[in-house]
BALUM-901088 format. One record per residue (C-alpha): residue in one letter; x, y, z. Coordinates in steps of 0.25 Angstrom, whole numbers, padded with zeros to 4 digits, always signed. Layout:
% residues N
aXYZ;...
//
This chain:
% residues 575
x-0346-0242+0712;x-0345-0257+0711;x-0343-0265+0697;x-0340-0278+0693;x-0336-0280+0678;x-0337-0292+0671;x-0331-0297+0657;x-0341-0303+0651;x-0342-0311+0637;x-0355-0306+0639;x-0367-0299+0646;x-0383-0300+0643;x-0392-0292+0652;x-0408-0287+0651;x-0416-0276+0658;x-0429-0281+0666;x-0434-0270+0674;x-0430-0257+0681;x-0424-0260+0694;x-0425-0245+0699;x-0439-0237+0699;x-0433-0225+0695;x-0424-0229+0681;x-0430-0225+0669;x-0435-0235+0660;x-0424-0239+0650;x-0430-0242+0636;x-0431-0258+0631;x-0415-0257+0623;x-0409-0254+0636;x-0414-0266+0644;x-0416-0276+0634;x-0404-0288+0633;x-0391-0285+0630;x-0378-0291+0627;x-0365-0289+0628;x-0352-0297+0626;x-0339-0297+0630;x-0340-0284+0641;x-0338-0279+0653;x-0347-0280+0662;x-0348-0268+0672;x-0359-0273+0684;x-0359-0259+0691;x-0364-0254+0705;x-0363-0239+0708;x-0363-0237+0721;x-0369-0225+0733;x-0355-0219+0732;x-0353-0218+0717;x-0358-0206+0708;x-0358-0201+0694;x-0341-0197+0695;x-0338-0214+0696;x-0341-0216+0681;x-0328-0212+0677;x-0321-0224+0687;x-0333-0233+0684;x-0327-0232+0669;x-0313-0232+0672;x-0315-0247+0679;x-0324-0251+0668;x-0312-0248+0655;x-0303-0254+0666;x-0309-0269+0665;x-0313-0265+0651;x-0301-0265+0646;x-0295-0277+0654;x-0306-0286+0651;x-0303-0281+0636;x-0317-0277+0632;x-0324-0264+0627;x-0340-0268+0631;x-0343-0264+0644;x-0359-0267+0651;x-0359-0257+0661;x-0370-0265+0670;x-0377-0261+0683;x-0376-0270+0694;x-0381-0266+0709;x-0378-0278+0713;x-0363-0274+0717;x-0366-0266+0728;x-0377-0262+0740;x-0373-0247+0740;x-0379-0243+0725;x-0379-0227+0720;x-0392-0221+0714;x-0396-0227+0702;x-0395-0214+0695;x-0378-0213+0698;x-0375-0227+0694;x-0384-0223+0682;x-0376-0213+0678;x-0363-0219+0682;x-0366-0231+0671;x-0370-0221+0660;x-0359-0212+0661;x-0349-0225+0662;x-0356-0230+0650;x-0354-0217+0642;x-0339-0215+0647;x-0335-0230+0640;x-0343-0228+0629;x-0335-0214+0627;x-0324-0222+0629;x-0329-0233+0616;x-0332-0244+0626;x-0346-0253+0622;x-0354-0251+0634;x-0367-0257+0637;x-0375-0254+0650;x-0385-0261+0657;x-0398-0255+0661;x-0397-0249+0676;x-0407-0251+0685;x-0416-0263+0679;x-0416-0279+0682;x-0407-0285+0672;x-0404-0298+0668;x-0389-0303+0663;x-0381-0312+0659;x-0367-0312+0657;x-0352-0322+0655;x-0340-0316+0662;x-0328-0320+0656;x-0318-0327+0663;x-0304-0320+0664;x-0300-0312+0676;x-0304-0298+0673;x-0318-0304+0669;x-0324-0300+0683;x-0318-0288+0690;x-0326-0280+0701;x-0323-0265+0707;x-0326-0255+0715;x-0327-0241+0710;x-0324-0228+0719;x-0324-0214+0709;x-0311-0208+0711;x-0316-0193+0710;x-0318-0181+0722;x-0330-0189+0728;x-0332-0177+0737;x-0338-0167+0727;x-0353-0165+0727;x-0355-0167+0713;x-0349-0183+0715;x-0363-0185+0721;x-0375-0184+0715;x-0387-0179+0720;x-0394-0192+0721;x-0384-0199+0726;x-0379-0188+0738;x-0396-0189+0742;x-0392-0206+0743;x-0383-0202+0752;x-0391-0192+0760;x-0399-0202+0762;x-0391-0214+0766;x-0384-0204+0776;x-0399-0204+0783;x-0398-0217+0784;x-0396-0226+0796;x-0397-0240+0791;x-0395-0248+0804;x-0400-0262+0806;x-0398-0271+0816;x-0404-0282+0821;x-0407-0286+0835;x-0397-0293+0843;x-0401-0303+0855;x-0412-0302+0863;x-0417-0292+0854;x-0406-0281+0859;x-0403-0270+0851;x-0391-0269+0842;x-0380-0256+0843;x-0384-0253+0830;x-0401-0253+0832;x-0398-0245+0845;x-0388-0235+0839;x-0400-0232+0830;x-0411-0232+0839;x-0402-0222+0848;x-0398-0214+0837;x-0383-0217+0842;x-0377-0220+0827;x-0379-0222+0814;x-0371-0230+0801;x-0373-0223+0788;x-0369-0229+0775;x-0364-0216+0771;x-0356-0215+0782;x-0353-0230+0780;x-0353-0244+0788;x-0345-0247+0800;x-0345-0231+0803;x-0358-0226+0813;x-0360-0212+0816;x-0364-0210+0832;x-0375-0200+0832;x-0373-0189+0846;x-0379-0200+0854;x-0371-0211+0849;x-0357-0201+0851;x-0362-0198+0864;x-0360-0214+0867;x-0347-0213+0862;x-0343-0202+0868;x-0346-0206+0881;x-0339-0220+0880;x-0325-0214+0874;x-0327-0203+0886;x-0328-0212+0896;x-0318-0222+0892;x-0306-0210+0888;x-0309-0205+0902;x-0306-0219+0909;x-0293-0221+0900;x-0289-0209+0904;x-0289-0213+0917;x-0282-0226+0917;x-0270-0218+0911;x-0272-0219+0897;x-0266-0208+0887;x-0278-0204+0877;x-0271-0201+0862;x-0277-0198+0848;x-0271-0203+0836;x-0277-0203+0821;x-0287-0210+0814;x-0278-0214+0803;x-0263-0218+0801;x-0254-0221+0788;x-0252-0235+0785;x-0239-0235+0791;x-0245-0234+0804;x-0254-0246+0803;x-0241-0253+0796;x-0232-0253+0809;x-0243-0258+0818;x-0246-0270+0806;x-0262-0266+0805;x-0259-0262+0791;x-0254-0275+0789;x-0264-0285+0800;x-0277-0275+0799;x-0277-0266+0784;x-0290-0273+0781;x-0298-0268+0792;x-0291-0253+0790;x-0296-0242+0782;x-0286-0237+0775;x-0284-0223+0768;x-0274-0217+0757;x-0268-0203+0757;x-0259-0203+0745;x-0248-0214+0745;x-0252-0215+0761;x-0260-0227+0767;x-0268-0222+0779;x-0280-0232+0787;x-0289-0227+0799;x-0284-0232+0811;x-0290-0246+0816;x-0284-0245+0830;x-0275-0235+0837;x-0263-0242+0841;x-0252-0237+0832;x-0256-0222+0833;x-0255-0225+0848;x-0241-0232+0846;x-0236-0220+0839;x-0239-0211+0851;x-0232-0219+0859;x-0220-0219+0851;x-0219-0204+0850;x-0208-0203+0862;x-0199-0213+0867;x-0206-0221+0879;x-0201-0229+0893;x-0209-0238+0901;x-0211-0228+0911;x-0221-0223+0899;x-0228-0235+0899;x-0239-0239+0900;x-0243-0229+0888;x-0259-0230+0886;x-0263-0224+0874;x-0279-0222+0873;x-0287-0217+0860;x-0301-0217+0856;x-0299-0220+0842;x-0307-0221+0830;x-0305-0232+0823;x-0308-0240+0810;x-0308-0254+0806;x-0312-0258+0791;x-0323-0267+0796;x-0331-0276+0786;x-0346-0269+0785;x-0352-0283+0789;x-0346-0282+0803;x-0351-0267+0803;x-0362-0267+0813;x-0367-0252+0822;x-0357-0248+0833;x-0352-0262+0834;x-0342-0263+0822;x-0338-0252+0815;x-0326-0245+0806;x-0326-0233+0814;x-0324-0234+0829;x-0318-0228+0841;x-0309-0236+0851;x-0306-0232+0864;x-0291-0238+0860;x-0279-0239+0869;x-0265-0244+0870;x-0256-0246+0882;x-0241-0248+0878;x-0233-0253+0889;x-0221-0263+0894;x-0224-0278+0893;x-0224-0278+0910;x-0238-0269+0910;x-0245-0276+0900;x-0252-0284+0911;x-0256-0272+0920;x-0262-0264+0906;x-0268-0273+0902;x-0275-0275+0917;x-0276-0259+0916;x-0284-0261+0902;x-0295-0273+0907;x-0297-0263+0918;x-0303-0252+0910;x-0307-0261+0901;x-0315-0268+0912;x-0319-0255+0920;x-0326-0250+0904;x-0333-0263+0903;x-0340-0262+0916;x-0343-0246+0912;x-0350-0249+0899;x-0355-0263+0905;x-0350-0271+0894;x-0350-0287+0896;x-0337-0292+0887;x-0329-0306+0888;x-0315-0307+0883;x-0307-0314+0874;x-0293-0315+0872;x-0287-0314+0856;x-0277-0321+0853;x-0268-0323+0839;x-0270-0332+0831;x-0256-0341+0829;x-0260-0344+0814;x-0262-0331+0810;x-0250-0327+0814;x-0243-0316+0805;x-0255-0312+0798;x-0265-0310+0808;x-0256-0306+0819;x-0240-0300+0821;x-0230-0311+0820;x-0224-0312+0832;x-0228-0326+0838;x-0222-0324+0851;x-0227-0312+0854;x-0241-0317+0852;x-0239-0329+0862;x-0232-0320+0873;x-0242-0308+0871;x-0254-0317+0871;x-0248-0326+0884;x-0246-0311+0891;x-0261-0306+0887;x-0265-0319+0893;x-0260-0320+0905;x-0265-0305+0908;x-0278-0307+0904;x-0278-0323+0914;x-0272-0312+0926;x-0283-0302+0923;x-0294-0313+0922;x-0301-0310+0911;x-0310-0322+0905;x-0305-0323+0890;x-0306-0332+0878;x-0296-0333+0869;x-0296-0331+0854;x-0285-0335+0845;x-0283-0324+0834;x-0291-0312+0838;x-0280-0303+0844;x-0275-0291+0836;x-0263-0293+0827;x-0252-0286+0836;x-0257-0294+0849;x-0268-0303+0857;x-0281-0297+0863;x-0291-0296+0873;x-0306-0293+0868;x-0317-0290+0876;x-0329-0297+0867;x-0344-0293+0867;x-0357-0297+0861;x-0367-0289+0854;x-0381-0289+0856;x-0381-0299+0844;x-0372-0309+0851;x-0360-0304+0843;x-0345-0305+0850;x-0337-0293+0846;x-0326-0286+0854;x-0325-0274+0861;x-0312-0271+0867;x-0299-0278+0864;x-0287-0276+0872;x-0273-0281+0866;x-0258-0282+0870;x-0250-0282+0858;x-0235-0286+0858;x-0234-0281+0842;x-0236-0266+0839;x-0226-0260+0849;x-0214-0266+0843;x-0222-0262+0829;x-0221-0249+0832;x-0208-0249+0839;x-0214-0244+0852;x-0205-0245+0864;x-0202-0240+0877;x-0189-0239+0887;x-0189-0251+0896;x-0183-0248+0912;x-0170-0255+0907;x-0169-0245+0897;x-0174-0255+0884;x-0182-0252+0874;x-0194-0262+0874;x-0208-0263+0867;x-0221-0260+0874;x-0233-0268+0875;x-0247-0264+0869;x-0260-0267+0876;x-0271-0262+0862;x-0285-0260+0872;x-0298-0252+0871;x-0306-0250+0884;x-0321-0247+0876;x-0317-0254+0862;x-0323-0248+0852;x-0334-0235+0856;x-0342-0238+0846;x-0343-0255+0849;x-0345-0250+0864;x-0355-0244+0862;x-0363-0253+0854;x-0360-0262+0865;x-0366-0253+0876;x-0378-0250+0866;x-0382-0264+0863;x-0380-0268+0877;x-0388-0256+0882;x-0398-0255+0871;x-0397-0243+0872;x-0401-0239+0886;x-0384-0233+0888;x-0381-0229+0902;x-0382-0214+0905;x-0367-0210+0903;x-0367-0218+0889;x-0381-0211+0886;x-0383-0203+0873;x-0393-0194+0879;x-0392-0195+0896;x-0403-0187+0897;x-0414-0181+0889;x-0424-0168+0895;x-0439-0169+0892;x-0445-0156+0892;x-0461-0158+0895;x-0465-0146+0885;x-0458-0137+0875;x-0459-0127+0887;x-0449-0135+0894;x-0439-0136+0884;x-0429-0124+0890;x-0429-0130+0901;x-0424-0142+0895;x-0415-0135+0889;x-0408-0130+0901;x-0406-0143+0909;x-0401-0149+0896;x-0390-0138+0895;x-0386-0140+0909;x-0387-0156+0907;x-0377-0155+0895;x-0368-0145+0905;x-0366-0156+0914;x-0362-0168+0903;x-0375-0174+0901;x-0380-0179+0888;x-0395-0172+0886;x-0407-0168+0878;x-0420-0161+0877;x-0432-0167+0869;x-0439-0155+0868;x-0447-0162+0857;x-0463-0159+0857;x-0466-0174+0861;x-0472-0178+0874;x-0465-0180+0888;x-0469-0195+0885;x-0463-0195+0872;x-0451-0188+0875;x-0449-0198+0887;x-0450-0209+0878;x-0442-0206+0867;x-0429-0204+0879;x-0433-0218+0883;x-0433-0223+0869;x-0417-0217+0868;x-0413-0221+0879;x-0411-0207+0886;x-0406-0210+0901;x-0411-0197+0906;x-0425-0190+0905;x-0427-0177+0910;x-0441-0171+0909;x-0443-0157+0911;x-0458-0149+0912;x-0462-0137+0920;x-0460-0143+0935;x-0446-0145+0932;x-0443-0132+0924;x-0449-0125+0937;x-0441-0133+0948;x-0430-0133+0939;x-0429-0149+0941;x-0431-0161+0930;x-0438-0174+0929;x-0430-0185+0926;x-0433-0199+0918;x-0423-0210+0919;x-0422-0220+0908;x-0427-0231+0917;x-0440-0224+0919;x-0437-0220+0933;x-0441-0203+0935;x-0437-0193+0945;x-0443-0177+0945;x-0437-0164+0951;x-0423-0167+0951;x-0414-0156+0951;x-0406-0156+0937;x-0391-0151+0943;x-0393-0165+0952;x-0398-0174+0943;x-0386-0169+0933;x-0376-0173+0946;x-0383-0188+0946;x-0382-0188+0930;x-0367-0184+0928;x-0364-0194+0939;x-0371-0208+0932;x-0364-0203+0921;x-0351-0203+0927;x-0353-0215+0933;x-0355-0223+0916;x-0366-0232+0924;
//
């Protein structure tokens, strides 16, 4: 519930006409003008989440700014105009009268406007501080018990859960957005509901994801990374020691449990720093890389919401590589190298940029330390000239602890975002008082290079979608293969070769639907299905299948264990 109260010397309103179809007519007294001087003006909006059991803390506000406004005459008046997420007209109905009955119990002179009709009013707010005071009202009661909602208003619910309200316009050249395809492909929806910033991958879109966060654990595995899993939340005291309390609280979403502060993690490092500081380390440890796909969450602001591309909820193929200041030059080379070896796999064009601090916003932005800024940007520098990376450079774009290299894209709209960031940061270890045993037998503090290999799963793959419209290689594929039987008759058939399809690893499915061959053919074309595998009676008595590519080429009689053999190996290969 939303309010905004005003202490007025006075307030004159009018009904016209019904503004909802279904109010019952209210007799001339009702709507006819009225006056009323020096109130408080209660403009109310009750919202989709609010039921009957919010009268009590709609009330409680309303004697709050009575009483330090000075006044007994309350207009409880009906405002929509204060949100876009309105309840049923029936509860915000019955949340004024009951209000209304509660002050009046209470001898307060209250006077409410007529709900649900066009009116006209006019009023003067007075001029002192309190005269104008808005708030938003959450009801403090067990909001998990059935009878908090009411009928009407769980059946509002239902149906906004059925819901998928996606809208995108095109992008260049006509091009399909991630959103419009995720849609078309049934790959994921946003629900209000469920709310903004927060998609839901269907089976198919999981497939996607699953099949990126396979492939790229798999290969940092194989470059000597040490995979760990760490919690979706910490303490504030966690985030305190690393500064993001103090540089990043706004885009945190932060939790209380009794007299504790928690947030949902916006990156893994310090829950990997604690790892490493769980036994006493020498530089014969080191390099230490610590690998996570993590879930994470960022307080994003709902206009910068858009599909897969930007979201609240994401998942990070998150890395850290702690060593000695002498191996940052040959981990960093070692992190361009898978970075470089993914880009080609999932064909993504990027250019990069080089993010530098910003001198001015020195202590606020960014860690105090000056000469550790100059000497950690002059070091990433140099590394990035030997490596011969084409760059540009931007002055206060680096992370707080340290400078950056982003790998930037464009969208189909045109739009520069960034997709993976790889940082070397001179401030966190000494934060977190990690150290390790130098070969003279000193204590010294390590170096971190911050890197993903994918980015984000969820921004990949809106990458891959949109620059695929939706035609994804076979190993990315929802549905690799799809069998259609040529009558009902053939549907055990079909049956069979999809059990020993799903034996083998291979993403499949029968449409054994009563459509036409023709029709079933179309509709796989239509999704995007790589594979199509007819069956009829000649190949149930050879005990072979007809295969349709999705580039319209056909091949008959192949045997199925061989064509499984070709298959598992263009997955393997990720072409």
């Amino acid at each position: 519930m939303k309010i905004l109260t005003l202490h007025v010397d006075y307030i004159e309103w009018q009904g016209l006409k019904k503004a909802l179809r279904d109010m019952e007519d209210l007799p001339p007294e009702e709507t006819a003008k009225k006056k009323v001087d020096d109130a408080l003006v209660v403009l109310t909006a009750v919202e989709g989440k609010d039921s009957s059991g919010i009268s009590d803390d709609y009330v409680k506000n309303i004697k709050e700014i009575a009483k330090s406004v000075g006044t007994k005459k309350i207009v409880l008046y009906p405002y929509a105009h204060l949100s876009n997420d309105l309840g049923s007209p029936k509860v915000a109905l019955e949340i004024l009268k009951e209000a209304e009955k509660k002050l009046n119990e209470e001898k307060y002179s209250v006077s409410r406007a007529p709900f649900g009709y066009y009116k006209t009013f006019e009023l003067k707010v007075k001029g002192h501080p309190l005269s104008e005071l808005s708030r938003e009202i959450f009801f403090e009661g067990n909001e998990e018990k059935e009878n908090d909602l009411s009928e009407e208003e769980r059946k509002r619910l239902w149906r906004a859960m059925g819901k998928n309200k996606v809208q995108a316009i095109r992008g260049k050249d006509g091009l399909k957005s991630n959103v419009e395809l995720g849609k078309e492909f049934d790959l994921y929806l946003v629900n209000e509901v469920v709310g903004q910033g927060l998609p839901l991958l269907t089976p198919k879109g999981a497939a996607i994801k699953r099949e990126i966060e396979r492939f790229i654990v798999d290969e940092e595995l194989k470059r000597g990374y040490e995979h760990t899993s760490t919690p979706v939340m910490a303490k504030s005291d966690l985030y305190k020691i690393s500064g993001h309390w103090q540089h990043y609280k706004d885009g945190m979403f932060i939790l209380k449990s009794g007299k504790e502060d928690f947030a949902l993690r916006p990156m893994t490092c310090p829950f990997q720093f604690v790892l490493y500081k769980r036994k006493p380390r020498s530089y014969k440890d080191l390099p230490k890389k610590y690998a996570e796909i993590s879930t994470l969450f960022r307080n994003e602001q709902s206009g910068e919401l858009r599909g897969l591309t930007r979201v609240r909820q994401f998942n990070l193929a998150d890395a850290h590589i702690i060593c000695t200041p002498e191996q940052v030059e040959s981990e960093f080379k070692g992190v361009m190298d898978l970075i470089n070896y993914v880009m080609k796999v999932f064909k993504i064009e990027v250019w990069y940029q080089f993010s530098k601090w910003d001198p001015k916003n020195e202590g606020n932005k960014y860690v105090n330390n000056p000469a550790a800024w100059e000497e950690t940007q002059n070091s990433m520098k140099k590394i990035l000239d030997k490596l011969k990376i084409n760059y540009v450079e931007k002055e206060g774009e680096a992370a707080f602890y340290g400078p950056k290299l982003d790998l930037q894209y464009k969208d189909v709209y045109g739009k520069e975002d960034t997709l993976i960031t790889v940082q070397i940061d001179f401030a966190l270890p000494g934060k977190f008082g990690m150290t390790y045993l130098d070969k003279d037998g000193k204590e010294k503090s390590p170096m971190v290079i911050h890197r993903s290999s994918t980015g984000a799963t969820e921004r990949v793959m809106s990458y891959i979608l949109e620059k695929t419209q939706g035609n994804l290689p076979l190993w990315l594929s929802p549905i690799q293969m799809r069998i259609l039987p040529m009558s009902e008759k053939n549907n055990s058939f079909a049956d069979k070769i999809k059990k020993k399809l799903l034996e083998s690893g291979i993403r499949v499915e029968v449409d054994s639907s009563n459509e036409s061959l023709g029709k079933k053919v179309r509709n796989a074309q239509l999704e995007r299905v790589f594979y199509m595998i007819t069956v009829g009676d000649k190949e149930e008595e050879s005990g072979t299948i007809s295969l349709r590519s999705r580039d319209g080429s056909l091949e008959h009689g192949l045997k199925l264990g061989k064509f499984i053999s070709k298959v598992k190996k263009e997955i393997e290969k990720r072409k």
